[in-house]
NUVODO-356442 format. One record per residue (C-alpha): x, y, z; residue in three letters; residue number from 0. Coordinates in Angstrom, 2 decimals. Each point is the difference from the previous one (the first is absolute). Layout:
// NUVODO-356442
@X = X Y = Y Z = Z res = Ala n = NUM .
...
This chain:
// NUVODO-356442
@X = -13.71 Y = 28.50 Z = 27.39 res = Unk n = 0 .
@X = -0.61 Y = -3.79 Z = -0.86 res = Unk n = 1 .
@X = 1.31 Y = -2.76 Z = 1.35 res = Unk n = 2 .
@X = 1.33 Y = -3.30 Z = -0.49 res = Unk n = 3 .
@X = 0.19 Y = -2.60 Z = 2.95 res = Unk n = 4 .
@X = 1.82 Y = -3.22 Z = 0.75 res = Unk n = 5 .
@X = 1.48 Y = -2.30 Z = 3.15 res = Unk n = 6 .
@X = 1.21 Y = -3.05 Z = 0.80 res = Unk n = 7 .
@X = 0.76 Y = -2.31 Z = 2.96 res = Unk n = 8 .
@X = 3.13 Y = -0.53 Z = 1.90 res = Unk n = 9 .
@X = -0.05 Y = -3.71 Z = 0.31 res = Unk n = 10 .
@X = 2.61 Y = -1.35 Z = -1.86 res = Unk n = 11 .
@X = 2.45 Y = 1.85 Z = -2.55 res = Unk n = 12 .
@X = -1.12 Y = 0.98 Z = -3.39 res = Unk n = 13 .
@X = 0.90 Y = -2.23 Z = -2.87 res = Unk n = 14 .
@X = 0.17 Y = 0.84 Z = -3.59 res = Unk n = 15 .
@X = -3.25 Y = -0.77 Z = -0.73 res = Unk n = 16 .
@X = -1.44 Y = 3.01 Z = 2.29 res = Unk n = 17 .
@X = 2.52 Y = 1.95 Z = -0.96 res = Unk n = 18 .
@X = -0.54 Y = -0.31 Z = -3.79 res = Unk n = 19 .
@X = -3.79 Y = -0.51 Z = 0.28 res = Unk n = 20 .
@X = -0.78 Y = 3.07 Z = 2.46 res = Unk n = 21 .
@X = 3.21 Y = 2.26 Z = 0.98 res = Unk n = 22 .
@X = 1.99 Y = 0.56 Z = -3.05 res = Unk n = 23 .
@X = -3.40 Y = 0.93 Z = -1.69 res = Unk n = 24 .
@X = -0.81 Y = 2.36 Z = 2.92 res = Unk n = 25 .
@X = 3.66 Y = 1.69 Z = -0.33 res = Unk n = 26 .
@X = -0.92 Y = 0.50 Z = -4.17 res = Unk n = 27 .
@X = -3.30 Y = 1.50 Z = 1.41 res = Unk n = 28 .
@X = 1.77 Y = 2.53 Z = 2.23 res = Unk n = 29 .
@X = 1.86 Y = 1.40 Z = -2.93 res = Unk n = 30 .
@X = -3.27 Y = -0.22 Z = -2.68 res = Unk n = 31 .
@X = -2.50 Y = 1.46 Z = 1.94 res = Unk n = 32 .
@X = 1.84 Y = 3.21 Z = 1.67 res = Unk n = 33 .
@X = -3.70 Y = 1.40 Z = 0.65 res = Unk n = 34 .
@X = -1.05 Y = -2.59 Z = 2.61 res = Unk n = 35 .
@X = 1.14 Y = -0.47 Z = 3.62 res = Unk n = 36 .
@X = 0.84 Y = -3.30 Z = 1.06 res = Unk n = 37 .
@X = -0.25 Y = -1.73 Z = 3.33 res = Unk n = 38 .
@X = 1.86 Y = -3.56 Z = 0.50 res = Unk n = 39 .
@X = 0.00 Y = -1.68 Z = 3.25 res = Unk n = 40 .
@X = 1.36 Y = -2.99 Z = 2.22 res = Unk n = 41 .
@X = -2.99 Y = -1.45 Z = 1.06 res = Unk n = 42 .
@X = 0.72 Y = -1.30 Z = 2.75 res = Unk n = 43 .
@X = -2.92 Y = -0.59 Z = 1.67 res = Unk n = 44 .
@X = -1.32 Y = -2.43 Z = -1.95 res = Unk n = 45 .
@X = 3.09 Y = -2.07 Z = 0.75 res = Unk n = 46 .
@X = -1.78 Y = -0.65 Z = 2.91 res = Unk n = 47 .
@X = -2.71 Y = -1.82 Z = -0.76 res = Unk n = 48 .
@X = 2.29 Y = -3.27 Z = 0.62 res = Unk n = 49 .
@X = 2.09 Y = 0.31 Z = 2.77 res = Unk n = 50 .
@X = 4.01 Y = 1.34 Z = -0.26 res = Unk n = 51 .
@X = 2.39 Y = -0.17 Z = 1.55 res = Unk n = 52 .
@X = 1.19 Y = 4.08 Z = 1.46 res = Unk n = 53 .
@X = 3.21 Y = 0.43 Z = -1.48 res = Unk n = 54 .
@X = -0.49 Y = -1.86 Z = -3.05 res = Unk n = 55 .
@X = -2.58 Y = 3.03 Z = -0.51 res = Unk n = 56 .
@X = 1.83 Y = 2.27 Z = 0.97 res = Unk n = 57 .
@X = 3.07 Y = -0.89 Z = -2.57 res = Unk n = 58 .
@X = -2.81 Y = -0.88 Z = -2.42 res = Unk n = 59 .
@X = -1.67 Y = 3.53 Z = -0.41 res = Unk n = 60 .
@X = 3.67 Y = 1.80 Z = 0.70 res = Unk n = 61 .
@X = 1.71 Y = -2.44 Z = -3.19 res = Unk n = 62 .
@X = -3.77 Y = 0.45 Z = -2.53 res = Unk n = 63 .
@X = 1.12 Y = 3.85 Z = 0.71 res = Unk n = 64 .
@X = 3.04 Y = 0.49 Z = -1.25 res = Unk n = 65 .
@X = -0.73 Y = -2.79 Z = -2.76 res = Unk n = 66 .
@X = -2.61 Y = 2.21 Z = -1.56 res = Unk n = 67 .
@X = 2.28 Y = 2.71 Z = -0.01 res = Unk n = 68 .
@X = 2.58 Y = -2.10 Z = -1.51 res = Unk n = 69 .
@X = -2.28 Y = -0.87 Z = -2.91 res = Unk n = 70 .
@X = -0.12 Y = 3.57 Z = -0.54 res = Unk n = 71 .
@X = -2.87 Y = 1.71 Z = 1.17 res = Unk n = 72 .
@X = 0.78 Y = 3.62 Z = 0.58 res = Unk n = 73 .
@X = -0.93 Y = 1.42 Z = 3.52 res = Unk n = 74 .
@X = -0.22 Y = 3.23 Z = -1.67 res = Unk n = 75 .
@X = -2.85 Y = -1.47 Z = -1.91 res = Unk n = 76 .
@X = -2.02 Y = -2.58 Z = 2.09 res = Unk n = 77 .
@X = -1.02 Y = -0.17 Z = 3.22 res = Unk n = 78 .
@X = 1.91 Y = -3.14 Z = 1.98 res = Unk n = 79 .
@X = -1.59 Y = -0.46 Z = 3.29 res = Unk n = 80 .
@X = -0.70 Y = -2.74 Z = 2.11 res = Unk n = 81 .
@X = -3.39 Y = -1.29 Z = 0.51 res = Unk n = 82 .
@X = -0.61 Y = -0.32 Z = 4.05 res = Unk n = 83 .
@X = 1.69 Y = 3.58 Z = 0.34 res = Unk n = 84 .
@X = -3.20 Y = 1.37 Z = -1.62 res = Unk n = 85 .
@X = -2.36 Y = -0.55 Z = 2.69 res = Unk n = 86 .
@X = -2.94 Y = 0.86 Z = -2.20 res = Unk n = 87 .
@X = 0.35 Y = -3.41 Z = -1.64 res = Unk n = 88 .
@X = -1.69 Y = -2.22 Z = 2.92 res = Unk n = 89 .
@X = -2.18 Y = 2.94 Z = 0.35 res = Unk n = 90 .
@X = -1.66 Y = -0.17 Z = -3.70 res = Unk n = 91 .
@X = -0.04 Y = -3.87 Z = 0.21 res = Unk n = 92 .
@X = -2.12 Y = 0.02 Z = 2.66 res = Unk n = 93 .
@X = -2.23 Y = 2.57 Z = -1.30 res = Unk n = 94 .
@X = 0.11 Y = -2.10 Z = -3.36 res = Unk n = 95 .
@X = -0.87 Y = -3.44 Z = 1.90 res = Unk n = 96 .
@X = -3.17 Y = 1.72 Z = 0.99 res = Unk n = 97 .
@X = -1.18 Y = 0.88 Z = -3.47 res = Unk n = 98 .
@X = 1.21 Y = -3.76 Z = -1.33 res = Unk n = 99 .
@X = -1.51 Y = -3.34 Z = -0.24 res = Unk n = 100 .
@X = 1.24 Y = -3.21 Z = 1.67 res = Unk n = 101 .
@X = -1.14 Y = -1.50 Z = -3.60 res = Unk n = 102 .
@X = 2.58 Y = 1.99 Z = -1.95 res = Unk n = 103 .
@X = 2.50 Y = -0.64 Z = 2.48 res = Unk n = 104 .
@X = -0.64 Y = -3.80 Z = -0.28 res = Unk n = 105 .
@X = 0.33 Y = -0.15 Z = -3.44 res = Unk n = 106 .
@X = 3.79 Y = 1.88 Z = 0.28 res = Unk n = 107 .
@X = 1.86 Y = -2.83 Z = -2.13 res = Unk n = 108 .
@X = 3.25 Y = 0.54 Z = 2.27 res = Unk n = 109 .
@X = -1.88 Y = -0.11 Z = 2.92 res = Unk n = 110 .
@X = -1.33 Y = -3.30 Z = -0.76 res = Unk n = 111 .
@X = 3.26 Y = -1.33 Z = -1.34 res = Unk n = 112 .
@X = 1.73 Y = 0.73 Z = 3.22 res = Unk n = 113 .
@X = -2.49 Y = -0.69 Z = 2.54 res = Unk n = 114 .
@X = -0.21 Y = -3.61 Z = -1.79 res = Unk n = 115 .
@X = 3.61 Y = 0.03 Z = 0.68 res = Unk n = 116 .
@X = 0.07 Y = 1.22 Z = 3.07 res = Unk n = 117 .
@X = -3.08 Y = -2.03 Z = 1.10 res = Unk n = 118 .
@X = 0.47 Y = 0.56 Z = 3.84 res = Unk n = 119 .
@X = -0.07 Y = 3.79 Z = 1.96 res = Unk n = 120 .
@X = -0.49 Y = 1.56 Z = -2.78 res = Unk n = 121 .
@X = -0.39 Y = 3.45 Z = 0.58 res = Unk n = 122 .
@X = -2.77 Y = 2.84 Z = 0.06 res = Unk n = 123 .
@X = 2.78 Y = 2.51 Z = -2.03 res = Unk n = 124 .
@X = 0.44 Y = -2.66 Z = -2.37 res = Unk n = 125 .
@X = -3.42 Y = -0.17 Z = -0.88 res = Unk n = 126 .
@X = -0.51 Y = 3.92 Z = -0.06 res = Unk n = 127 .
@X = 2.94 Y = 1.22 Z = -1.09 res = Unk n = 128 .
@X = -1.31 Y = 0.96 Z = -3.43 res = Unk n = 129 .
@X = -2.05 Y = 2.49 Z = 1.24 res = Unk n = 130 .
@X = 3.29 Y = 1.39 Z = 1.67 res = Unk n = 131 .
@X = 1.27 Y = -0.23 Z = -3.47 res = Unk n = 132 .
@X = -2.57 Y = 1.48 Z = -1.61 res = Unk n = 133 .
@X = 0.61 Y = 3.12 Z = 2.74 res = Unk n = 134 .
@X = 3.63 Y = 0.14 Z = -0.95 res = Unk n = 135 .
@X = -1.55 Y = 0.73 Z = -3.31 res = Unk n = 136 .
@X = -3.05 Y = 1.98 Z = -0.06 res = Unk n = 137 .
@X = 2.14 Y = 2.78 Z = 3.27 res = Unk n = 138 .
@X = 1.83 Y = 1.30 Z = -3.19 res = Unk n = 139 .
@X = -2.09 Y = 0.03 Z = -2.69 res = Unk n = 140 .
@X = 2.40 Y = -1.50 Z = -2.62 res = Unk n = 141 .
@X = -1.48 Y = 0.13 Z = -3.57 res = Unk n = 142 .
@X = 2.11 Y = -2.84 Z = -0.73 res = Unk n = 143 .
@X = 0.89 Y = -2.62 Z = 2.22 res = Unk n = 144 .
@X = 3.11 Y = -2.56 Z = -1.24 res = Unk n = 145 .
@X = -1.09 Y = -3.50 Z = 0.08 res = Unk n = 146 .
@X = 1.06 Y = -3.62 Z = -1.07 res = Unk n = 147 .
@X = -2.83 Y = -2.16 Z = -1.83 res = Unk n = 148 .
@X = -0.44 Y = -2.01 Z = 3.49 res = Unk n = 149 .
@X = -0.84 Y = 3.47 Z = 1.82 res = Unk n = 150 .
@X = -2.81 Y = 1.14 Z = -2.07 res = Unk n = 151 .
@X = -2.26 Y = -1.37 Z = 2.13 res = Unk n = 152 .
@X = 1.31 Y = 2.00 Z = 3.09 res = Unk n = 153 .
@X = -0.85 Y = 2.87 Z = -2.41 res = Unk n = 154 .
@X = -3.46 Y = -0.51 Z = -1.14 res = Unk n = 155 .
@X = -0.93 Y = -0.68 Z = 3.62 res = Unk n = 156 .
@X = 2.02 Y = 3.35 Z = 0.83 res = Unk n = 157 .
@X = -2.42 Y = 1.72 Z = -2.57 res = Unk n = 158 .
@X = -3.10 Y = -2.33 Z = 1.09 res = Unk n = 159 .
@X = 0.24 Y = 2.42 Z = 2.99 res = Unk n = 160 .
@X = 0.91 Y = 3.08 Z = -1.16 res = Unk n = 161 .
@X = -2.66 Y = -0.06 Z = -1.69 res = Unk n = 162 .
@X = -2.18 Y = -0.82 Z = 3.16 res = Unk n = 163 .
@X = 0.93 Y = 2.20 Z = 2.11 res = Unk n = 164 .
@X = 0.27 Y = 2.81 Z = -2.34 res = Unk n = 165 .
@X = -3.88 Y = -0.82 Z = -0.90 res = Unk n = 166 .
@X = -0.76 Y = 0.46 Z = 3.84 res = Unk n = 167 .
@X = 1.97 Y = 2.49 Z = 0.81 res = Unk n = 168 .
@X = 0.37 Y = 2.30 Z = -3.17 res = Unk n = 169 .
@X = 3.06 Y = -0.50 Z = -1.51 res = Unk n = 170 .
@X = 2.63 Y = -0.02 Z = 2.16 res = Unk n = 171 .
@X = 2.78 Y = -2.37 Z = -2.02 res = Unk n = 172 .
@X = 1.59 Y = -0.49 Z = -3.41 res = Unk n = 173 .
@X = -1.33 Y = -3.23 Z = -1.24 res = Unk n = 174 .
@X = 3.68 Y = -1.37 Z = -1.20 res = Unk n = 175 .
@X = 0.88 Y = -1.82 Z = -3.61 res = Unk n = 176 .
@X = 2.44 Y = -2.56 Z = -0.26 res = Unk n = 177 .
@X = 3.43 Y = 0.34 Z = -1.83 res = Unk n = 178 .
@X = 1.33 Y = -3.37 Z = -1.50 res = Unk n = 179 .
@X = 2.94 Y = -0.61 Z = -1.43 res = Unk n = 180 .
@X = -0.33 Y = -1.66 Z = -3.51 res = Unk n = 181 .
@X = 3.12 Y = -1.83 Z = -0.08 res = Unk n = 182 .
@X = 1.56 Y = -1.37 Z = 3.46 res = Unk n = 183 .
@X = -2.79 Y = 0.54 Z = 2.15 res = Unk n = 184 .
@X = 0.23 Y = -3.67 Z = 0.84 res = Unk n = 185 .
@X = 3.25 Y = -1.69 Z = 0.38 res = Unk n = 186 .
@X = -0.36 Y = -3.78 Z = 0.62 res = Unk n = 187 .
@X = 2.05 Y = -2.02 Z = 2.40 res = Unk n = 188 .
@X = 3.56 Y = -1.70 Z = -1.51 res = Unk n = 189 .
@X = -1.00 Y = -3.05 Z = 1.45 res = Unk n = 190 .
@X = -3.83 Y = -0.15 Z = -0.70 res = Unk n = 191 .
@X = -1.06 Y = 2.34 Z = -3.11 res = Unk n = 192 .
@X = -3.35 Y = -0.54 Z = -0.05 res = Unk n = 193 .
@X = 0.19 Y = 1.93 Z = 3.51 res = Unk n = 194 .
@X = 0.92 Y = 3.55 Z = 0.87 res = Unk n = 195 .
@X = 3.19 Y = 0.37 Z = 1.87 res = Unk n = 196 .
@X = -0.84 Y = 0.73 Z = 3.52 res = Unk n = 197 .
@X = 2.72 Y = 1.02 Z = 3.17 res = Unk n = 198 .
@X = -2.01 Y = -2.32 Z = 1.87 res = Unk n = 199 .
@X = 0.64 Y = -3.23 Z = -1.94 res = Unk n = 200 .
@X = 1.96 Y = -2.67 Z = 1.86 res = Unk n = 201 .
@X = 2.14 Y = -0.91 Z = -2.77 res = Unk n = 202 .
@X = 2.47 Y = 3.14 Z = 0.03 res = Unk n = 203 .
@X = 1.04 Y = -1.49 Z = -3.78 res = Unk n = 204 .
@X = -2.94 Y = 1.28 Z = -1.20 res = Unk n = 205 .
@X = 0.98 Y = 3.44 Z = 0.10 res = Unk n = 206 .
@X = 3.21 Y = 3.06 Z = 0.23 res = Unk n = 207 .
@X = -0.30 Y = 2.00 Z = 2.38 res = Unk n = 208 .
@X = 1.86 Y = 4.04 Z = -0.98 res = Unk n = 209 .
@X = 2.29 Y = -0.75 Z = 2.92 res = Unk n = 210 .
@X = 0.87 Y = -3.60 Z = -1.42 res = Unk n = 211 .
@X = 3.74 Y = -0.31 Z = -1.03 res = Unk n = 212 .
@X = 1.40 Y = -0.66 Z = -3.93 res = Unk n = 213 .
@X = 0.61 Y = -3.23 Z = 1.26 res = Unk n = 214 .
@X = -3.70 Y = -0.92 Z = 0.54 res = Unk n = 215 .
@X = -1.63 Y = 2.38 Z = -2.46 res = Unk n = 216 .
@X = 1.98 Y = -2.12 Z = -2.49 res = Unk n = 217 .
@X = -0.52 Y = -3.47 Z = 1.51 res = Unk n = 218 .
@X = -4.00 Y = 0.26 Z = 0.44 res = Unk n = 219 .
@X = -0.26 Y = 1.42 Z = -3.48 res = Unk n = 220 .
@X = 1.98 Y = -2.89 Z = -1.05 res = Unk n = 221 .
@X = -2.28 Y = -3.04 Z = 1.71 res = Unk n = 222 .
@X = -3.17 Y = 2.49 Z = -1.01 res = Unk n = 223 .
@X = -3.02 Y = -3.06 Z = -1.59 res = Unk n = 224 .
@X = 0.15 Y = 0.87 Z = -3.56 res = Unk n = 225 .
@X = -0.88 Y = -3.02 Z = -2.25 res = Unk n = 226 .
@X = 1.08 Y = -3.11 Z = -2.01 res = Unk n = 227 .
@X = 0.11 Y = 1.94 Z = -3.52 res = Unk n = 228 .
@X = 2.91 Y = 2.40 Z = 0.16 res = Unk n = 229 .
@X = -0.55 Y = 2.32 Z = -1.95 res = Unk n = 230 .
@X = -0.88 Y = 3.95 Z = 1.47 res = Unk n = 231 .
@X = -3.57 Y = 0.51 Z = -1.39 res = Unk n = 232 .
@X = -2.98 Y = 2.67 Z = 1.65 res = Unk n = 233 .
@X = -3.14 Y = -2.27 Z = 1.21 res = Unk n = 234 .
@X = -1.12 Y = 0.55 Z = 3.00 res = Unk n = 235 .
@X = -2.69 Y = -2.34 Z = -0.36 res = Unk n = 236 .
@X = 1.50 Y = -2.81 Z = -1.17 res = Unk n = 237 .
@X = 3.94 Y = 0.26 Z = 1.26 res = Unk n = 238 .
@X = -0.80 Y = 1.94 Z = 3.24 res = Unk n = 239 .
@X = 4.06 Y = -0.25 Z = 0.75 res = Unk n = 240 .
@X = 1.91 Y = 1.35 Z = -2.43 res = Unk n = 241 .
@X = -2.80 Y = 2.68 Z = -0.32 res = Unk n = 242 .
@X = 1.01 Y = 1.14 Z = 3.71 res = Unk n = 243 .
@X = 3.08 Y = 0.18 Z = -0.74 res = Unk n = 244 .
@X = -0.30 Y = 2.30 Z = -3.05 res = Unk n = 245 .
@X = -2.67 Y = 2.08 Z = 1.81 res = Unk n = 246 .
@X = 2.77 Y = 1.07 Z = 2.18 res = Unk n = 247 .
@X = 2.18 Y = 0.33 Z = -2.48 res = Unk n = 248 .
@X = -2.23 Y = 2.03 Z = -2.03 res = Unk n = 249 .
@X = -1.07 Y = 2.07 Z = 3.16 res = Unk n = 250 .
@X = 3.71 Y = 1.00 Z = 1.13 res = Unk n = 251 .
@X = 1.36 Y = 0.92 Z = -3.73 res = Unk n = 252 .
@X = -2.88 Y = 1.10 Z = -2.09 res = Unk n = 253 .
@X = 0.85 Y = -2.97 Z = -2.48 res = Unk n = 254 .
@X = -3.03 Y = -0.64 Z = -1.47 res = Unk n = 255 .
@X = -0.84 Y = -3.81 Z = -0.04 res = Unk n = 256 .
@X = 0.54 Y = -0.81 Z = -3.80 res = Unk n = 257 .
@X = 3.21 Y = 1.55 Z = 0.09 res = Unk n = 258 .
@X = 1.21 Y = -2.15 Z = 2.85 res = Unk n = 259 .
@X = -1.12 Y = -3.13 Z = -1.84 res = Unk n = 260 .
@X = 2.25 Y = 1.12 Z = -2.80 res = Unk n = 261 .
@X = 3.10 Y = 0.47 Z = 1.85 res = Unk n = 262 .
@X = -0.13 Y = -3.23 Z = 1.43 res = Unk n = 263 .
@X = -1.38 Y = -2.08 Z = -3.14 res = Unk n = 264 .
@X = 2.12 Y = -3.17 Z = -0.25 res = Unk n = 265 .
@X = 1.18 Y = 0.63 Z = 3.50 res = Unk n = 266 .
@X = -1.03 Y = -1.67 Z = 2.66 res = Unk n = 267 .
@X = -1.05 Y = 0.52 Z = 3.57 res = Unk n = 268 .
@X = 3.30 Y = -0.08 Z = 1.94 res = Unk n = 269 .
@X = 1.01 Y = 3.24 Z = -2.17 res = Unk n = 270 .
@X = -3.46 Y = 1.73 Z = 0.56 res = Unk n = 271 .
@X = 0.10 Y = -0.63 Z = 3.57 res = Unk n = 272 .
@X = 3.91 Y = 1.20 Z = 0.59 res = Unk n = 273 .
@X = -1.00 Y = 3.37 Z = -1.79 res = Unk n = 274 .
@X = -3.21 Y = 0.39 Z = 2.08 res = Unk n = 275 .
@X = 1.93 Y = -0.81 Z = 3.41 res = Unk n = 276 .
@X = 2.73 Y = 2.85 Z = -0.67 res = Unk n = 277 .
@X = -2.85 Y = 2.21 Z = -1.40 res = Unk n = 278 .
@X = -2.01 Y = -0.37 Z = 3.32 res = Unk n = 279 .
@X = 3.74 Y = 0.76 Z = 1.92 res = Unk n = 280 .
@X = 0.44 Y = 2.76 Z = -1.67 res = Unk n = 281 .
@X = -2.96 Y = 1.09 Z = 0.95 res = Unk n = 282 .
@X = -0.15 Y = -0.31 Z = 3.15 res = Unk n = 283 .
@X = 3.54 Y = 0.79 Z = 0.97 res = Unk n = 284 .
@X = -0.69 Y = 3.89 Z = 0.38 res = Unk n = 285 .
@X = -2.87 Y = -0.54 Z = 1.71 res = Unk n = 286 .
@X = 2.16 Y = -2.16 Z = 2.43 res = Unk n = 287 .
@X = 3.06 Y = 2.67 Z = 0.16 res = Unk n = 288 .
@X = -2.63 Y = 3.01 Z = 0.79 res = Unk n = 289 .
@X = -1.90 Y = -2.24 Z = 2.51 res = Unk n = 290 .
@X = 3.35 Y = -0.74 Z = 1.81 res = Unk n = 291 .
@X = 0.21 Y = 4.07 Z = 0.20 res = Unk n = 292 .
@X = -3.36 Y = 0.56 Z = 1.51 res = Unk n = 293 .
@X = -1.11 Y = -2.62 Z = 2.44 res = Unk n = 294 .
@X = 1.57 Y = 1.35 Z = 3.18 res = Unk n = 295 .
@X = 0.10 Y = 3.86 Z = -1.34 res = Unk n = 296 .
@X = -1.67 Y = 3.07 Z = 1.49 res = Unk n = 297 .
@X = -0.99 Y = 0.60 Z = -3.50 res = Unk n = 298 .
@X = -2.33 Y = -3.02 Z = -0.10 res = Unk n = 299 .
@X = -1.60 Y = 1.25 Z = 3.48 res = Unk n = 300 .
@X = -0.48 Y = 3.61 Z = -1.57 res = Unk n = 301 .
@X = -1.84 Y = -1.66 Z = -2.85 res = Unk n = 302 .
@X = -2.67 Y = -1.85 Z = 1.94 res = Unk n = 303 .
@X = -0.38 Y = 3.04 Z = 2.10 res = Unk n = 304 .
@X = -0.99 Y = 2.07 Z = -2.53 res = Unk n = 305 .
@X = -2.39 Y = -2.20 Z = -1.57 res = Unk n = 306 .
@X = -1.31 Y = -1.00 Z = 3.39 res = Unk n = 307 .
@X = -1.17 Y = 3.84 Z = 0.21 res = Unk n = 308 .
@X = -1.06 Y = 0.12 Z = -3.32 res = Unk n = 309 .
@X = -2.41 Y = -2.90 Z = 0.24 res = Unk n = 310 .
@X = -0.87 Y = 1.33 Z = 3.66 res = Unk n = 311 .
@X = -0.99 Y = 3.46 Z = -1.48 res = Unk n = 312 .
@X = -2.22 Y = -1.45 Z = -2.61 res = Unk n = 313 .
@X = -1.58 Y = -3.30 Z = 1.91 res = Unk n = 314 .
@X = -0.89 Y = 2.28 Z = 2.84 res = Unk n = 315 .
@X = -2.10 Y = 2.46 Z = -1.86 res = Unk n = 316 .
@X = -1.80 Y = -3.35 Z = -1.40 res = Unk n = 317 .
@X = -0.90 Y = -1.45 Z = 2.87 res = Unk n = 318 .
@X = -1.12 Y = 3.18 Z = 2.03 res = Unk n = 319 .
@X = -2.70 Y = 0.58 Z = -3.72 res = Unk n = 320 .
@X = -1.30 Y = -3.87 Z = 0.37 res = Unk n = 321 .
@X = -0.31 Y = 0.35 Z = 3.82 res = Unk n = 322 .
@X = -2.15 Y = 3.49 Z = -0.46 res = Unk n = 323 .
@X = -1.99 Y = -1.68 Z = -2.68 res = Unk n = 324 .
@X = -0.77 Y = -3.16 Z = 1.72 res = Unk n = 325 .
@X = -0.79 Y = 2.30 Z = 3.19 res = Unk n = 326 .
@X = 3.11 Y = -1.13 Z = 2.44 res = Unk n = 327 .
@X = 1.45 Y = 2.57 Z = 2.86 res = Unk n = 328 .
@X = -1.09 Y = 3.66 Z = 0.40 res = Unk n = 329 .
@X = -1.13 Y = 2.04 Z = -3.11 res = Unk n = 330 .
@X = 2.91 Y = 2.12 Z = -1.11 res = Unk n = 331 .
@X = -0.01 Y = 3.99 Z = 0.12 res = Unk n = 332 .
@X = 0.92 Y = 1.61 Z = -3.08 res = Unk n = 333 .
């Protein structure tokens, strides 16, 4: 069977814009393409790479969880495991390291970004943790991988060295193709729109957060940068602002964007942006009720067990055909 593949880390809650750009097009996947298998995780140890604080993780991975379920993906469908219970994770990175470059690793944009941040003690897993990225990847063989526009190069690097590896060592992995969204891949901060929202931006007005309140939803939607003009017109290039705002709009009700600049033609903002903030409520408030259900439920444990031995089954029998290619341990009976 095939097999699509996604994850993301537990360091901070997910906001509308990862939700809209990533997991409410991986829960239309789940339902279009009933032939593949699909494997999501919490990866949680690339939250690592900057230190954190224990529990924080700990409520982190436990809250991402029963979020994605929330959103809807279907346990009965994908595979929802958790990254460090899936020991043969650090095991392929490692293996990975040693058929990688330090020049490819160097020219990682978020690697630079955040070590420039970071400037001091920054660490050896921040620098490789692409090629543990790449492993989370290539243990599954996904055809398809899920990605945002700022992750593609996480990808081609991920197929960079599949395609190494499977030149020395006959084919041993799927070399994986990207799956963008074409709409709402991106969703730019309320604050700044000429930047992507991101959980780690200081200014929490710059995003909603699915666990965010109608209160807030409503209010950050309100003070969202728009522009001087007034009017609710498509141009991303030109009125960045207003263009976020319909992109979600778009995204959440299928509206396409010439029909939303007719409904509001000779309106102005305040009216566009009191529809979009009880459109984004509405939302997100069964997400919110069926999270409430979950977090601290044996069902949500009996999820992530069963994925965890899912993604055990398959990872394992990965690892043990790179180790016997590359020459590792004893040589297998058969």
């Amino acid at each position: 069977m095939k097999r699509i593949l996604s994850g993301i880390q537990p360091t901070g809650s997910i906001n509308i814009g990862t939700y809209l750009g990533s997991v409410k097009n991986f829960v239309k996947l789940q339902d279009q393409m009933p032939d593949y298998e699909f494997f999501i995780f919490i990866a949680d140890l690339h939250a690592i790479t900057v230190h954190k604080d224990k529990q924080f993780l700990r409520t982190k991975i436990k809250e991402l969880a029963a979020l994605y379920v929330a959103c809807g993906l279907d346990p009965e469908k994908v595979n929802l495991f958790i990254q460090s219970e899936v020991p043969a994770h650090s095991q392929m990175a490692y293996l990975l390291q040693c058929n990688s470059y330090i020049g490819e690793l160097e020219r990682m944009t978020q690697y630079k970004d955040k070590s420039r941040k970071q400037e001091t003690g920054v660490t050896v897993g921040l620098f490789t943790y692409p090629t543990l990225m790449a492993g989370d990847i290539l243990l599954y063989d996904p055809e398809y991988v899920p990605v945002g526009k700022d992750q593609k190069q996480h990808l081609e690097l991920a197929r960079d060295i599949a395609t190494r590896v499977n030149n020395k060592y006959n084919d041993i992995f799927t070399v994986p193709k990207p799956l963008i969204a074409e709409v709402g891949a991106k969703i730019n901060s309320l604050s700044d729109p000429t930047s992507k929202m991101s959980k780690s931006d200081d200014n929490e007005k710059s995003r909603i957060n699915l666990l965010d309140p109608e209160n807030i939803i409503k209010k950050r939607i309100k003070s969202a940068i728009t522009d001087s003009l007034g009017n609710v017109k498509y141009d991303p290039e030109n009125r960045p602002g207003i263009s976020n705002l319909m992109t979600i709009y778009h995204v959440i009700t299928n509206i396409p964007f010439e029909s939303i600049e007719s409904k509001y033609e000779g309106l102005g903002y305040k009216e566009f942006k009191e529809d979009l903030g009880e459109i984004i409520y509405q939302e997100l408030k069964p997400i919110q009720e069926r999270y409430a259900e979950l977090i601290n439920s044996k069902e949500l444990d009996d999820i992530l067990d069963k994925g965890r031995d899912r993604a055990n089954q398959v990872a394992y029998k990965k690892i043990m055909k790179l180790n016997d290619r590359i020459g590792l341990g004893r040589k297998r009976r058969k």
